[in-house]
RODO-2510 file (C-alpha; in nm, 4 decimals, decimal comma):
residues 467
     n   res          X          Y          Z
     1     x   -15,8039     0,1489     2,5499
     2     x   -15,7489     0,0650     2,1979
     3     x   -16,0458    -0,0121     1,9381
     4     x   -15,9028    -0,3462     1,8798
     5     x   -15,9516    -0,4528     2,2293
     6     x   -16,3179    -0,3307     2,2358
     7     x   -16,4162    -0,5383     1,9823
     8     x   -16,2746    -0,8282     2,1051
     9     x   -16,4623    -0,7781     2,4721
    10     x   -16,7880    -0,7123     2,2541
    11     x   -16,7473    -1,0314     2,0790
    12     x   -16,6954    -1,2285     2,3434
    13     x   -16,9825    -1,1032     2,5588
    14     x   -17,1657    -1,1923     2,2184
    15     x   -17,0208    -1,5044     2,2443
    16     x   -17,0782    -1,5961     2,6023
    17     x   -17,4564    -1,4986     2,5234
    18     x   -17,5198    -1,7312     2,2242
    19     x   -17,3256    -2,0229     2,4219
    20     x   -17,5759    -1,9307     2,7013
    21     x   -17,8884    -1,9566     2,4740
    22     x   -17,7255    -2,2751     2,3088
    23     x   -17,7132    -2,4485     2,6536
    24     x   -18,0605    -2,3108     2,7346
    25     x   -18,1859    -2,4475     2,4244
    26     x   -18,0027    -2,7969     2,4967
    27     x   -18,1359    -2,8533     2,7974
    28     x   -18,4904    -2,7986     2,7298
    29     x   -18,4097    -3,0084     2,3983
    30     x   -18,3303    -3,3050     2,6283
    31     x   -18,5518    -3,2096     2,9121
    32     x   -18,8138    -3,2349     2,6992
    33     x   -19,1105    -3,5066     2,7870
    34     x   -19,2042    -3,5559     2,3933
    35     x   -18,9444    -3,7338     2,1553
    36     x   -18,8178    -3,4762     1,9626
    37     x   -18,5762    -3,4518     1,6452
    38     x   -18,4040    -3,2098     1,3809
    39     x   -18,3052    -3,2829     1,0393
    40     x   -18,1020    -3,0389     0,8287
    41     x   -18,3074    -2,9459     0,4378
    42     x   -18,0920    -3,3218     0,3546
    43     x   -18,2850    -3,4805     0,5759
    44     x   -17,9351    -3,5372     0,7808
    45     x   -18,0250    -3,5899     1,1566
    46     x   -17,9013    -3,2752     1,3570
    47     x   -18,0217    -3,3124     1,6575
    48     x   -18,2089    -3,5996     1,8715
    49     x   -18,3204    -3,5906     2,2089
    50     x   -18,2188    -3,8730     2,4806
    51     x   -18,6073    -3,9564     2,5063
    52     x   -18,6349    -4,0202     2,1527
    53     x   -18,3396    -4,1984     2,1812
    54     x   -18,4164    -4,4579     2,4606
    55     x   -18,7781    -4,4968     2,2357
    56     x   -18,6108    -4,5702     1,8738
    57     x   -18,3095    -4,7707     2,0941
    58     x   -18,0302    -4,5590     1,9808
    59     x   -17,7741    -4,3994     2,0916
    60     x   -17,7735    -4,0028     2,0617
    61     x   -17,3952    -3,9927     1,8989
    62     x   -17,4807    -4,2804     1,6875
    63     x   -17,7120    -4,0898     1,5186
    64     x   -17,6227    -3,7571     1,4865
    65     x   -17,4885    -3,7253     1,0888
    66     x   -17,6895    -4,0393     0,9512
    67     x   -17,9970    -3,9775     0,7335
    68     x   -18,3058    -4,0024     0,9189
    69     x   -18,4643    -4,2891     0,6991
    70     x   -18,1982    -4,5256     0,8579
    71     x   -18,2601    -4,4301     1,2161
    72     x   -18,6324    -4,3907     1,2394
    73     x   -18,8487    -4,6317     1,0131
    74     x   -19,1297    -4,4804     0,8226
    75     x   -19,0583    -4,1118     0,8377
    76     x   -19,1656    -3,8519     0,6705
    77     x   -18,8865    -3,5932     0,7550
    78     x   -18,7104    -3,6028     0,4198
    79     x   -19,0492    -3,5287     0,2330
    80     x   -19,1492    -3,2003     0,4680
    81     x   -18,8010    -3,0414     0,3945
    82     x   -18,8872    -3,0721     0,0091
    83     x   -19,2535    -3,0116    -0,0005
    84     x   -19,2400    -2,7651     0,2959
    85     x   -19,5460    -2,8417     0,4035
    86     x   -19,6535    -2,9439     0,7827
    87     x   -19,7882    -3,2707     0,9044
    88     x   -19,9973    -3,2283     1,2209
    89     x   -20,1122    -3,5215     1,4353
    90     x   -20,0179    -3,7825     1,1854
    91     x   -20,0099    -4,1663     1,2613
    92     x   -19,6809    -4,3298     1,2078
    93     x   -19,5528    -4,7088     1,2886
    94     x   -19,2485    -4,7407     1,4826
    95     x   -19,1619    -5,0492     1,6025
    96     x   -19,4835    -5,2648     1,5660
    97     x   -19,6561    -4,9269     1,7603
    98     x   -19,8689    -4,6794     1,6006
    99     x   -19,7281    -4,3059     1,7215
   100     x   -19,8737    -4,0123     1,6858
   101     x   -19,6439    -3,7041     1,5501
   102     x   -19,5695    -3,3672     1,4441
   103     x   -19,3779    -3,2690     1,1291
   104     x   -19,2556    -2,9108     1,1339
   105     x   -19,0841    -2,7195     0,8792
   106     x   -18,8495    -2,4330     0,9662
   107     x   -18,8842    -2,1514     0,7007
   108     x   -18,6331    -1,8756     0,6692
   109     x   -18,7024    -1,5818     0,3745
   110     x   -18,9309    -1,8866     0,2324
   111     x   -18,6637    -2,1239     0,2294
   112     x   -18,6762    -2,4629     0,4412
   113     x   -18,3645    -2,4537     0,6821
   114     x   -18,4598    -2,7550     0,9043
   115     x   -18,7373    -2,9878     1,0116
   116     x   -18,8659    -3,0603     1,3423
   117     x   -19,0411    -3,3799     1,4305
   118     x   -19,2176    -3,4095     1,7485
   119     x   -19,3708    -3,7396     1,9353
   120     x   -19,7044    -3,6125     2,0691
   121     x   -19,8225    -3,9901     2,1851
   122     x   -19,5959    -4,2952     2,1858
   123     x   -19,8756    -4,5057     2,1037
   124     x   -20,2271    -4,4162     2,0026
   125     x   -20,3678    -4,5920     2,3060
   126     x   -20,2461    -4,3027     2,4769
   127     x   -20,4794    -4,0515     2,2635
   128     x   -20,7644    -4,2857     2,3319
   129     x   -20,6620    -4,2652     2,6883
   130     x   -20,6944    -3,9351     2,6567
   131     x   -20,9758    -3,8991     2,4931
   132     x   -21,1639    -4,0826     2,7411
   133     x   -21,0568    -3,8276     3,0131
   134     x   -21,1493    -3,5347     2,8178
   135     x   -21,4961    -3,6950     2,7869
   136     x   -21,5110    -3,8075     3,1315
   137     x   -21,3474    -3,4378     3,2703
   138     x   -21,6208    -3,3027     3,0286
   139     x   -21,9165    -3,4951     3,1844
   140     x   -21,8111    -3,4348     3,5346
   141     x   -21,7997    -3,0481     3,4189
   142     x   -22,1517    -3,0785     3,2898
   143     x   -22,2540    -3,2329     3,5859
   144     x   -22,1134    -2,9640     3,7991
   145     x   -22,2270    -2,7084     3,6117
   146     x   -22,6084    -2,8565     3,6135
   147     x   -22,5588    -2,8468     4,0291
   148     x   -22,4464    -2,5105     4,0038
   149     x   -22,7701    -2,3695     3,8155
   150     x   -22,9738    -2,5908     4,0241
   151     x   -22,8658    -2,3533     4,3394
   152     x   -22,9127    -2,0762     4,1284
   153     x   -23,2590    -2,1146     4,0734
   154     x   -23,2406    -2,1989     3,7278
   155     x   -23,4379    -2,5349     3,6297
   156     x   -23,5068    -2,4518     3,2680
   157     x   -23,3670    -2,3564     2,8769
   158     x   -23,5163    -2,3059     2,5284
   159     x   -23,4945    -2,6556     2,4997
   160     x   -23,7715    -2,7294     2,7995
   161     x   -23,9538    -2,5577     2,5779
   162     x   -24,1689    -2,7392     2,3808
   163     x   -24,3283    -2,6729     2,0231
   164     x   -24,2312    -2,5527     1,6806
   165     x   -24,5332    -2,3533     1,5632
   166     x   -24,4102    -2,0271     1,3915
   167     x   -24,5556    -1,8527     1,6408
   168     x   -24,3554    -2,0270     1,9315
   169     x   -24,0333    -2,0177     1,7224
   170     x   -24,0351    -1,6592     1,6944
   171     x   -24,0164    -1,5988     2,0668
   172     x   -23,7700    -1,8323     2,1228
   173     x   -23,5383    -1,6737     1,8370
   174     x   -23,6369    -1,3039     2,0159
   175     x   -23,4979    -1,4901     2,3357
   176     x   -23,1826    -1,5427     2,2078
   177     x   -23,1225    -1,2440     2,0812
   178     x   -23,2068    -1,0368     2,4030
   179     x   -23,0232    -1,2800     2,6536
   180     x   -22,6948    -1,1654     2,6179
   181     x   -22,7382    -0,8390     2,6939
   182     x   -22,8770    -0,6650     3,0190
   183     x   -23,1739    -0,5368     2,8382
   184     x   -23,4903    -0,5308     3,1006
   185     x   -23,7575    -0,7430     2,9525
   186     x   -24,0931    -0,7508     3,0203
   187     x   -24,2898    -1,1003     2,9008
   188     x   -24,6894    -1,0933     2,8543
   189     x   -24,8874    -1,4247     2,7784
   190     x   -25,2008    -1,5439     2,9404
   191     x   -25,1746    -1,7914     3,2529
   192     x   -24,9904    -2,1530     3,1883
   193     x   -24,8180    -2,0063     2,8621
   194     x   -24,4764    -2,0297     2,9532
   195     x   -24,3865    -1,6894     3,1023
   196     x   -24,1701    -1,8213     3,3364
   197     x   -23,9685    -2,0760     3,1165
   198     x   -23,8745    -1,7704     2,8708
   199     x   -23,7665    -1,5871     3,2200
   200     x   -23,4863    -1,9276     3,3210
   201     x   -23,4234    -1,9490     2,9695
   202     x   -23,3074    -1,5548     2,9129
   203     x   -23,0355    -1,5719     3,2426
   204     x   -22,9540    -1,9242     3,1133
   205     x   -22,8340    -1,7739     2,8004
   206     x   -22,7189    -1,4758     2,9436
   207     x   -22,3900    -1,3464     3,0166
   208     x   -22,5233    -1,3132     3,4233
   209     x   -22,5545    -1,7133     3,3885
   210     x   -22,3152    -1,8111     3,6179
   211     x   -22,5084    -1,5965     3,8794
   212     x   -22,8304    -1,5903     4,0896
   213     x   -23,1562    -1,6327     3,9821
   214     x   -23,4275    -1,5015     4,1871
   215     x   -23,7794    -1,5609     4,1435
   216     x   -24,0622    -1,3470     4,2964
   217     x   -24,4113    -1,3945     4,2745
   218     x   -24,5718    -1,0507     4,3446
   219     x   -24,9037    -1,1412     4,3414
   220     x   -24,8224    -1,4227     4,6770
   221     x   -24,6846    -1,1372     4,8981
   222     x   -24,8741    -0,9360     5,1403
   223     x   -24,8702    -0,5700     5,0332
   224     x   -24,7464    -0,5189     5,4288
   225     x   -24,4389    -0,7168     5,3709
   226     x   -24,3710    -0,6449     5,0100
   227     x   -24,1447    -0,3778     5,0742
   228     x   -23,9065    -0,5778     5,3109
   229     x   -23,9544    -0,8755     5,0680
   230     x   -23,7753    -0,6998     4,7633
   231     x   -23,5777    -0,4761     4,9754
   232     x   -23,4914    -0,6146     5,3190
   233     x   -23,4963    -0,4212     5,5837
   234     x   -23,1819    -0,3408     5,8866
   235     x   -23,1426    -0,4676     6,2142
   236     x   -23,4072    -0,3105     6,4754
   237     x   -23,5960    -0,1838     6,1765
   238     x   -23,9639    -0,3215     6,3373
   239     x   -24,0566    -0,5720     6,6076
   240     x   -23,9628    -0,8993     6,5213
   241     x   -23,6729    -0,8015     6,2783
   242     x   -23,3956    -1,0144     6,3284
   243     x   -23,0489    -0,9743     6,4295
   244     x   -22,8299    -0,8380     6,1486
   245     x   -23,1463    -0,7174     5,9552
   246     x   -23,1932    -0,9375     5,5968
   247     x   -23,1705    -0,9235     5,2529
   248     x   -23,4449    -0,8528     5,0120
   249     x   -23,4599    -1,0136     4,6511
   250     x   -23,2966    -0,7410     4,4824
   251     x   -22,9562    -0,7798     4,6974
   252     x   -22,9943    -1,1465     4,6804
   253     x   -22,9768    -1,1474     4,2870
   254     x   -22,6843    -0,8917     4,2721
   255     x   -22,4576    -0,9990     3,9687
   256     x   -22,7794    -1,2132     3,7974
   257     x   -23,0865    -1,1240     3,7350
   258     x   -23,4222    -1,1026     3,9385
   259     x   -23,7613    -1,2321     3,7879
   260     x   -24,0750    -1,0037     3,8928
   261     x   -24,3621    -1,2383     3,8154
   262     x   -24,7117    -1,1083     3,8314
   263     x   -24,6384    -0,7419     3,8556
   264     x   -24,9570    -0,6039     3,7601
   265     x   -25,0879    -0,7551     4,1178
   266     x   -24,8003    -0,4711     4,2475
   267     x   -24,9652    -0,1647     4,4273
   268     x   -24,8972     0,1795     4,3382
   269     x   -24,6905     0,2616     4,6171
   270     x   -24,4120    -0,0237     4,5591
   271     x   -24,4450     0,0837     4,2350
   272     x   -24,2935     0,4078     4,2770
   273     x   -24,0054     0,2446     4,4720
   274     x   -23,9518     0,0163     4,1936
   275     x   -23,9565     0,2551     3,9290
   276     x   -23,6083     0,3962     4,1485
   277     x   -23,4574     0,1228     4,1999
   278     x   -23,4726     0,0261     3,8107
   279     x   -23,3551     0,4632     3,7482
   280     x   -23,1365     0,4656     4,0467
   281     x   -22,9761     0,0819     4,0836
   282     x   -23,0080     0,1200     4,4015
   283     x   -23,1669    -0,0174     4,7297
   284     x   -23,2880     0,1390     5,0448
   285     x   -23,3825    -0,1335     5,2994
   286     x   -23,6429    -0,0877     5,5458
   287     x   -23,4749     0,1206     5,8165
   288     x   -23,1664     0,1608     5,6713
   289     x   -23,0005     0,5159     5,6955
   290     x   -22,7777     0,4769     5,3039
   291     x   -22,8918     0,2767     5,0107
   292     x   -22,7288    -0,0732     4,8765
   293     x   -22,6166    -0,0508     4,5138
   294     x   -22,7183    -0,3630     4,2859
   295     x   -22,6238    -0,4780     3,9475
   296     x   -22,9255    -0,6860     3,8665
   297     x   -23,0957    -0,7454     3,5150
   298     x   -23,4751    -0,7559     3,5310
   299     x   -23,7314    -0,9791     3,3770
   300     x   -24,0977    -0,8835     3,4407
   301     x   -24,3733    -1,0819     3,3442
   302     x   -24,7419    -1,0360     3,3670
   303     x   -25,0827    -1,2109     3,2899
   304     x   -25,2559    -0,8621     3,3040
   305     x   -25,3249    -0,6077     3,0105
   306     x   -25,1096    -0,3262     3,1867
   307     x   -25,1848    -0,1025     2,8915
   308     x   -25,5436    -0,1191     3,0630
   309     x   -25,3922    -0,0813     3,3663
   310     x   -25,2411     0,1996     3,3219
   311     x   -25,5182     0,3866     3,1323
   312     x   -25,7359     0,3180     3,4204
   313     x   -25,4381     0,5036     3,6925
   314     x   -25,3720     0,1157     3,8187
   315     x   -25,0260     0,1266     3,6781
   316     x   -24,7562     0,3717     3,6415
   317     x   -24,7132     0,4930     3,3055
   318     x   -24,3740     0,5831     3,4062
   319     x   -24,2896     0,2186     3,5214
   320     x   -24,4722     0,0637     3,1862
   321     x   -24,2323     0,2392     2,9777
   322     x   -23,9423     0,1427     3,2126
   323     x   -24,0005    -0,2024     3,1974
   324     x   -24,1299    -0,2321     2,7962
   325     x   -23,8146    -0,2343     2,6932
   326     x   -23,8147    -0,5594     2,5402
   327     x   -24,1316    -0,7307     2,5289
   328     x   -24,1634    -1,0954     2,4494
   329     x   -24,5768    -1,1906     2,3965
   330     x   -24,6116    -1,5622     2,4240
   331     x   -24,9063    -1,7293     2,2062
   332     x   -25,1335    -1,9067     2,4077
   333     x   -25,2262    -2,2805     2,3314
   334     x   -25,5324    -2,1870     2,0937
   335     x   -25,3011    -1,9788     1,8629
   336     x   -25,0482    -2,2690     1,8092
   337     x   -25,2630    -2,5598     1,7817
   338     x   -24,9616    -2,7628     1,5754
   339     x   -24,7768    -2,7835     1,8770
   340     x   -25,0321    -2,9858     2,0693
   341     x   -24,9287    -3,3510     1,9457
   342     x   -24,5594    -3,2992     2,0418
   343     x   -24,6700    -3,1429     2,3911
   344     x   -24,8865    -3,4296     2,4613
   345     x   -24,5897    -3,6895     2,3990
   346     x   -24,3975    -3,5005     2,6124
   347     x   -24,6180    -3,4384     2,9103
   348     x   -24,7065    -3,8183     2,8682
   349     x   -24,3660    -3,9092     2,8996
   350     x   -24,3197    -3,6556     3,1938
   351     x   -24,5694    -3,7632     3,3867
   352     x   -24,4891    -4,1387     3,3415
   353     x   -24,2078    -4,0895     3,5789
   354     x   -24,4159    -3,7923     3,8047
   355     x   -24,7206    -4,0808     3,8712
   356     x   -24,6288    -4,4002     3,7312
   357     x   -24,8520    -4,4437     3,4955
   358     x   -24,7213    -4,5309     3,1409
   359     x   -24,9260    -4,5436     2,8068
   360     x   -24,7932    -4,5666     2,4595
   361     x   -24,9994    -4,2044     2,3651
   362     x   -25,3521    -4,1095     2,2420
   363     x   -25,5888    -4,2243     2,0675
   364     x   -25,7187    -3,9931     1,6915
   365     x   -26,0109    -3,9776     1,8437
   366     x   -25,8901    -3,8331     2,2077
   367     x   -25,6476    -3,6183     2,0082
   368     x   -25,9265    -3,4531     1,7789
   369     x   -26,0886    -3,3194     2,1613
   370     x   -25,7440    -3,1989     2,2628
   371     x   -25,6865    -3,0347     1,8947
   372     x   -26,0499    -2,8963     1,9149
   373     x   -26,0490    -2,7258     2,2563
   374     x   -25,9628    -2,3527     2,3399
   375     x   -25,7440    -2,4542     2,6256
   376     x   -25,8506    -2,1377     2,8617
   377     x   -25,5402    -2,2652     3,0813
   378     x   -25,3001    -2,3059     2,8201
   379     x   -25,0310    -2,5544     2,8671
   380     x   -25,0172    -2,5917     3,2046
   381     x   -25,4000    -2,6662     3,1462
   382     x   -25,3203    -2,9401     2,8889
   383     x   -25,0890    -3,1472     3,1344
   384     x   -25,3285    -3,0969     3,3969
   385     x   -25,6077    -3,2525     3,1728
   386     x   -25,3482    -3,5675     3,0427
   387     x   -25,2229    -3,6528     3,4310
   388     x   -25,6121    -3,6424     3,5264
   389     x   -25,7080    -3,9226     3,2053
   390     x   -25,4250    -4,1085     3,2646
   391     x   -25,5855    -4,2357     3,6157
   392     x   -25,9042    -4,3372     3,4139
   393     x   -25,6961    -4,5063     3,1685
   394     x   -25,6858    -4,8855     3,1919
   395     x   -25,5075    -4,9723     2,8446
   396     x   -25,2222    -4,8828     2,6772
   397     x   -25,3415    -4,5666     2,5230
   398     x   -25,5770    -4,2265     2,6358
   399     x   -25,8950    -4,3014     2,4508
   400     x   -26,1816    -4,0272     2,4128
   401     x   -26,3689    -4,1452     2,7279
   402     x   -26,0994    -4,0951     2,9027
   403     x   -26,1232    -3,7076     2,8723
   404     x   -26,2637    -3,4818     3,1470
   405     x   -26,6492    -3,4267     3,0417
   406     x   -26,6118    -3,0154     2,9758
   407     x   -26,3279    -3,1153     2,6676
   408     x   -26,5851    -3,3951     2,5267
   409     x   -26,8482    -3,2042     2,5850
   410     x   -26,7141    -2,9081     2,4037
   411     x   -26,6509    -3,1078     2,1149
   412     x   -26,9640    -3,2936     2,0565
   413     x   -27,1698    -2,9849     2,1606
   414     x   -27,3428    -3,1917     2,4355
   415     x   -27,4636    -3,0692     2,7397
   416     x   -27,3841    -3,2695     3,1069
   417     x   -27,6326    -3,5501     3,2527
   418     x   -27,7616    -3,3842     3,5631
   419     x   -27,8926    -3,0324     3,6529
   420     x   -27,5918    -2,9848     3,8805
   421     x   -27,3691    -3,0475     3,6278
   422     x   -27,4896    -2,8464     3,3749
   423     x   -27,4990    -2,4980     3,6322
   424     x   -27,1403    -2,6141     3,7875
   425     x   -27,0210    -2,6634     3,3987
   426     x   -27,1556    -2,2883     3,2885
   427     x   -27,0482    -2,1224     3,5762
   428     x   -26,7051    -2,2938     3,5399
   429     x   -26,6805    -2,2076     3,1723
   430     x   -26,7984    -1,8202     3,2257
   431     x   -26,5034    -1,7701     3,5148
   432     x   -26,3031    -1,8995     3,2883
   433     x   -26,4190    -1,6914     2,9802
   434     x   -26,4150    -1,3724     3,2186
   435     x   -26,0420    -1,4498     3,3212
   436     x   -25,9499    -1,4962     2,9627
   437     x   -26,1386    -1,1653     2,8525
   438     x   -25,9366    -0,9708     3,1375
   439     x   -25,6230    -1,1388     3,0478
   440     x   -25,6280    -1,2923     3,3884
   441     x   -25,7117    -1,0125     3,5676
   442     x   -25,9240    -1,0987     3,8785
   443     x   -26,0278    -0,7666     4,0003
   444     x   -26,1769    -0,7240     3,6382
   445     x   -26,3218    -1,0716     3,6303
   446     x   -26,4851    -0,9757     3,9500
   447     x   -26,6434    -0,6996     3,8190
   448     x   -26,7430    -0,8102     3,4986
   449     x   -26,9134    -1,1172     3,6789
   450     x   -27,0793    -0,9340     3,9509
   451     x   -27,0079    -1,1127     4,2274
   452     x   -26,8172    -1,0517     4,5603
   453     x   -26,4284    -1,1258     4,5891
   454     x   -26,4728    -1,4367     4,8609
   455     x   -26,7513    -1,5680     4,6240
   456     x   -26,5054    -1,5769     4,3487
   457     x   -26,2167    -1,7141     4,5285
   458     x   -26,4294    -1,9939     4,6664
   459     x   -26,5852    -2,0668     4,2888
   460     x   -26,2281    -2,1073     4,1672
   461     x   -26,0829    -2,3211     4,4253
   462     x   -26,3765    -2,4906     4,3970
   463     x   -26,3189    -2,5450     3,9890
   464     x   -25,9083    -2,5964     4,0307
   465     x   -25,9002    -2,2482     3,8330
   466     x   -25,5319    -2,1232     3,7636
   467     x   -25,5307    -1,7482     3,6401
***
């Protein structure tokens, strides 16, 4: 076979491919939704698709060869082959309609070779339409995504937070910057600081967001159960065990994060079983013969000084370490006393809708006792005290009457009416002081008081004492 012949079957085989690609490109030309032309560097229309066509009331032949100032009114096409320069999104009026379009130039070595124009909208009511179902797509995504923490567990963010004393805005700004990784952290504040709003907050922001959120309050569960609580336990493992066994915190928050609340009330024993699971990542249910693996982040918080703890052999040193990674120490109320006017107006408005009881805020007076108090119970004291005045309230504002006796009483340095009062007020206030001494700790309230543990329980139900 000749050379001659060779090059003539390799140039039509080159030929048969670009009229391939040329038909390809045709077809999607005209298939094309979008009005779409092409202008040569002259501004001389090329090409113009039967959509644009049937829209500028044209016919495709008829305008193929004429400059594209005579067939579309108000164009720009002429100008982007000179300047070279793109138009994006741009309003144009076509036939008593505003469109919005696309001007493209086509640059080869630098040099414009042709201009695309594109109809993204054939009128801008269209973009408004639009626009309007991006928002409402965008709300019902909001409000599926609130549902969707709500069965996660997770209630609150940074924002629920309330205050911005230096103080407060420091944690929050250490919060963010721990969430998105799977660093454990351990959070310390008194009671009724906020421990557990840092803990929603962290998986909020956290890359485990979209996952569970399990809460566990150590100090509520029996040390008998505690073990099958956190771990679960297999089928036939005791009496009473049900069919199929069941699944303890950890595997329950597999993929998000589990919240160990109170962990100081933890005795040694789980401890030690804690300490592996946190080396290990691993489970071992009650009566199970292999161990579960879990990838779980872990957020431990505590009321307790475990430092203490530990020095006195009630904590693992071990586990301390393991769970000080990062270590977030919220302020309690007395150390951020700015952020007591903008709590109040937003536990007033709270609780408006919790009891139905509305006021327009708080009197100077009222708000010097609130300002001057030491707030033992923190915030979660401070609401406690605004729900209880707002039932003695009988204007439109909390006046300084209205305040429990112990707050008013503080303040003026007064003493209560009646012997009763006066023993039932000290003993209240040195609980209290004892709690806040021990960081919450009961066992060492106990002791420090010198009184027995029922006696103590009974004096702090008694007072509505949180600790």
């Amino acid at each position: 076979m000749d050379a001659g012949f060779c090059d003539y079957e390799e140039l039509l085989h080159t030929y048969e491919e670009c009229k391939a690609t040329k038909e390809m490109i045709e077809a999607a030309f005209e298939s094309a939704y979008e009005g779409i032309v092409l202008t040569d560097p002259q501004g001389t229309i090329r090409m113009l698709n039967e959509t644009y066509a049937r829209f500028l009331k044209v016919k495709v032949e008829d305008a193929i060869g004429r400059h594209v100032t005579e067939v579309i009114e108000n164009t720009r096409m002429h100008i982007v082959a000179k300047t070279g320069e793109a138009e994006l999104a741009q309003v144009q009026k076509i036939r008593e309609g505003n469109m919005v379009v696309h001007r493209i130039p086509i640059l080869k070595e630098g040099r414009v070779v042709a201009v695309v124009g594109k109809v993204l909208f054939q009128d801008v009511g269209e973009l408004h339409a639009l626009s309007a179902r991006v928002l409402q797509l965008q709300e019902e995504l909001d409000y599926y995504k609130g549902e969707l923490i709500k069965h996660l567990g997770v209630r609150y963010g940074l924002e629920d937070i309330i205050g911005d004393s230096p103080k407060l805005k420091a944690v929050k700004a250490m919060a963010r910057r721990v969430a998105p990784s799977d660093s454990t952290v351990f959070i310390s504040g008194e009671s009724g600081t906020g421990k557990e709003l840092f803990a929603h907050s962290i998986h909020r922001l956290s890359r485990r967001s979209a996952g569970p959120f399990i809460k566990v309050n150590c100090a509520a569960i029996p040390e008998t159960l505690i073990e099958s609580v956190l771990f679960g336990y297999a089928e036939g493992a005791f009496t009473g065990a049900i069919k199929g066994g069941q699944k303890g915190k950890f595997a329950m928050a597999h993929r998000g994060t589990i919240f160990l609340d109170e962990i100081g009330e933890l005795p040694l024993t789980m401890q030690a079983k804690l300490l592996r699971v946190l080396q290990e990542r691993e489970v071992e249910p009650v009566g199970a013969v292999h161990p579960t693996e879990v990838d779980v982040r872990v957020i431990a918080a505590s009321n307790r000084d475990l430092e203490r703890m530990v020095r006195e052999n009630r904590f693992r040193e071990d586990l301390y370490y393991r769970l000080h990674v990062v270590t977030l120490t919220i302020p309690p109320l007395r150390e951020r006393r700015s952020d007591i006017p903008v709590l109040t107006e937003h536990f007033l408005e709270e609780l408006a809708h919790e009891v139905g009881i509305r006021v327009e805020g708080v009197e100077p007076d009222a708000m010097d006792v609130l300002l001057g108090f030491h707030w033992p119970g923190n915030v979660r004291e401070l609401k406690n005290v605004l729900e209880g005045s707002l039932h003695m309230t009988e204007g439109d504002r909390i006046r300084r009457e209205h305040l429990p006796f112990h707050l008013v009483g503080e303040s003026r340095g007064e003493g209560p009416s009646t012997l009763k009062e006066a023993v039932e007020e000290a003993e209240k206030n040195v609980i209290l002081r004892a709690l806040q001494t021990h960081r919450g700790d009961r066992e060492q309230a106990i002791r420090m008081l010198g009184i027995s543990r029922s006696g103590f329980y009974q004096k702090v139900k008694k007072y509505g004492i949180q600790s």
